[in-house]
C-alpha positions, 0 to 999 in steps of 0.5 A: 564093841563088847565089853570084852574088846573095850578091855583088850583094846584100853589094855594094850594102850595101856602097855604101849604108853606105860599106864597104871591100873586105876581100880576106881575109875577102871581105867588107866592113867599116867604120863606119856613124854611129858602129857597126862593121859588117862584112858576109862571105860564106860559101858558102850565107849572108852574115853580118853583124856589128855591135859599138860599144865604148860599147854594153851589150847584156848584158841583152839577150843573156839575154833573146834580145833581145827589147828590140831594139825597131826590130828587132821593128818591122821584122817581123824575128825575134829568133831570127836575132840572135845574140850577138857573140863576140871573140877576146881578144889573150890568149885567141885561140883561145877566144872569149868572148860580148861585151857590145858587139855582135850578129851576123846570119845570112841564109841563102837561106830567111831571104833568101827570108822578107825583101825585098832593100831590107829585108835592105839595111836591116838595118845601119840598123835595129840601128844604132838598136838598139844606140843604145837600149843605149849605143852613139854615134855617135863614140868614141875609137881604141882604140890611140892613145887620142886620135884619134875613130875612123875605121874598124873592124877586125874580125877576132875581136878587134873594135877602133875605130881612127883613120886612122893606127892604122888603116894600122899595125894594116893593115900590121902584119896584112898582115905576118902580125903583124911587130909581135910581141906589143906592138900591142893585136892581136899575141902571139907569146911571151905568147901561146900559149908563155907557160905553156910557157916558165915549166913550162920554167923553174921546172917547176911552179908552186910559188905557185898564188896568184901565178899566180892574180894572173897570170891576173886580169891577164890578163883585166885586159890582155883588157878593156883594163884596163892598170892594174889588169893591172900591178897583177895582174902586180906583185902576182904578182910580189911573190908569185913574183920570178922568174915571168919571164911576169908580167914579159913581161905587166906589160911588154906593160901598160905598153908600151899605155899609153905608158910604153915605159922601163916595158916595157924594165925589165920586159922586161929582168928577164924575159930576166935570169930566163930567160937560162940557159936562153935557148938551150934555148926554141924559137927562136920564144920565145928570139928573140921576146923580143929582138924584142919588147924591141927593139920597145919600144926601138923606140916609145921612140925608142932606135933603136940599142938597137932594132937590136942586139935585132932582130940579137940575135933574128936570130942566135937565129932566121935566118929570123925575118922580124918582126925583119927587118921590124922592123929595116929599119924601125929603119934607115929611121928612122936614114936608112940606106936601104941597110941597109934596103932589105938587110933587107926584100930578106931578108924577100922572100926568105922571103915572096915573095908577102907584098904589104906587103914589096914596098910597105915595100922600095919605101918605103926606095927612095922615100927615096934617091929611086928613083922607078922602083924605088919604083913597081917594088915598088909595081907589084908589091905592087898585083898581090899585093894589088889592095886594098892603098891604101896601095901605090897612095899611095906608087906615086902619090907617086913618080909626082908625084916624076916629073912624071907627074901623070895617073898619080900622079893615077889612083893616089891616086884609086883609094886613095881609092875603097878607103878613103874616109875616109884624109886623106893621099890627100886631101891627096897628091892636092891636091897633084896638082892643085895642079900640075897648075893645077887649084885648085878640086879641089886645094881640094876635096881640102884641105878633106875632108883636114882633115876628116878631121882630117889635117894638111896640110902648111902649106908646101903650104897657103901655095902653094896660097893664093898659086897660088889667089889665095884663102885658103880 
């Protein structure tokens, strides 16, 4: 197979199953009837990977899955199946077999062995195999744990997001991780300098038993097991008051599942216990604990304490781009556009090319009504990252602000083809045509973004209701 054919043949599985472009990967991904799928290309092969949280596929892996009955059926060797590997949020560089999924390759000589419509039925067929072992066709976003998941993010660490979860998790990895530890997907300190900032502290560690406790809850954090992880961490700490790690990690515990003045405390406790020695860490650690505080303060709502920890972090750190991000994003809430806009202007500064801090900075001019700066920062992340929707979404907004309706049209159209599933350009784009007098599409538009269970503002409704003369 040559490169070219690898393309067509990735490109119409794509369209079949409804998957989105991933620039990075240069691959697609998404969810088809209730499985993750993404399809990538290597320079000789394309591989697919498939995984559904509530699938148990672990007989199945011993037995070189034999019992993927539609699989055999199909005429298909077990032998191109493969088991499934995930990178944990703690294990990043030491993959483990998963329970949740497989993975297939296709080479040229495999290709050659199939037909193109049977290589195309592939996600169809072990979409019915993986149901044989628990998988369904709707399950719960694995970040905001309410939400049915819309979209899936496969990148080692395989998670099923909703629409908005999917647009933080997107824009924190476009930021290459500017959210610090605290999402399920970002470690900085707890991560990788976690054994080394306690061997700085303490030397060696004295009480392997609390340590022990500490890697159980470790697993336990792995798994998404947060309570039985603060049980693991608060065990450890009875043991050893003063392991400053099993702090940071009950708090990382506590701050996915909600409980924001939980993670503080323990947070607060780590930088207590590390604090005479704070100046002696790398600065990656020493300010990363500031920021990863500052983020909880962050989803608590405490904006002022938020700040003060993210300047904290930058005077440890001057080049810290996550707490620039992170900062301006505390003062856009406070309604101070000008500081904002300051902070990503540094964050450019120190990434020039990043696509998200173009679309973040033109977010703040939005809000001081800048339209022409908006769709100057928007423009600009668009031609960094052509896939990147929601940039067309806010360039589109600040069109409609302008009265330049076909142009903000155009941009909600293409974030929509990008992402299919994202109820807010549905209804943004409604909104366009509502001005534009056209009723049935503004119409259309409303009905697939409550579809997609997105609330569409209620003032519009009203309008629409009344402009349309009917009710529905």
């Amino acid at each position: 197979m040559v490169r070219r054919e690898l393309k067509d043949y990735m490109q119409r599985l794509a369209e079949r199953y409804e998957l989105r472009y991933l620039q990075k990967h240069k691959g697609f991904a998404g969810i088809y009837q209730g499985i993750g799928v993404k399809v990538c290309e290597s320079t000789d092969e394309i591989t697919l990977t498939f995984f559904c949280p509530t699938a148990d596929i672990d007989d199945q892996i011993l037995e070189d899955f034999a019992g993927f009955s539609h699989w055999v059926e199909a005429g298909l060797p077990n032998a191109w199946i493969d088991a499934l590997r995930e990178t944990g949020i703690n294990k990043p560089f030491n993959p483990t077999i998963s329970h949740r999924g497989c993975m297939i390759k296709i080479d040229k000589y495999r290709m050659e062995r199939i037909e193109v419509e049977k290589f195309l039925d592939i996600p169809e067929i072990v979409t019915r195999d993986l149901y044989e072992y628990g998988a369904t066709d709707t399950w719960v976003c694995d970040m905001c744990k309410q939400e049915p998941a819309t979209d899936a993010f496969l990148d080692g660490a395989n998670a099923s997001l909703c629409n908005r979860c999917w647009y933080e998790v997107h824009l924190a990895h476009k930021s290459q991780k500017r959210k610090s530890v605290l999402g399920p997907f970002c470690w900085t300190f707890l991560a990788i300098g976690i054994l080394i900032l306690a061997s700085i502290i303490w030397g060696t560690f004295r009480e392997p038993s609390g340590m022990d406790n500490c890697n159980e809850g470790i697993e336990a954090l792995d798994n998404g097991s947060y309570d039985l992880a603060i049980t693991y961490f608060t065990k450890a700490i009875r043991q050893e008051p003063n392991l400053a790690p099993a702090y940071a990690l009950r708090a990382n515990a506590y701050h996915n599942i909600g409980n924001y003045n939980a993670a503080i405390k323990d947070y607060t406790e780590a930088i207590r216990i590390v604090k005479p020695t704070l100046e002696e860490l790398p600065k990656e650690q020493s300010a990363g604990i500031y920021n990863d505080r500052g983020f909880s303060y962050f989803l608590n709502n405490d904006f002022n304490h938020a700040i003060a920890d993210y300047t904290k972090a930058l005077q440890l750190k001057q080049d810290f781009t996550a707490a620039y991000f992170n900062r301006g994003d505390a003062y856009v809430v406070k309604q101070m556009y000008d500081d904002a806009v300051a902070d990503y202007n540094e964050v450019i500064r120190l990434e020039p090319n990043n696509p998200q801090a173009y679309y973040i900075r033109g977010f703040a001019h939005f809000s001081k009504a800048e339209y022409d700066l908006t769709i100057a920062d928007c423009t600009e992340s668009i031609r960094l990252d052509p896939t990147y929707a929601v940039a067309y979404i806010e360039r589109g907004v600040a069109y409609y602000w302008k009265n330049d309706y076909d142009q903000a049209l155009a941009d909600l159209t293409e974030a929509i083809r990008l992402v299919p599933n994202y109820g807010a350009a549905y209804s943004e784009r409604g909104r366009i045509y509502y001005s534009k007098q056209e009723y049935d599409k503004a119409w259309e538009d409303v009905h697939k973004a409550q579809s997609l269970r997105f609330e569409v503002p209620p003032g519009f409704l009203n309008d629409l209701r009344e402009a349309s003369e009917r009710e529905k």
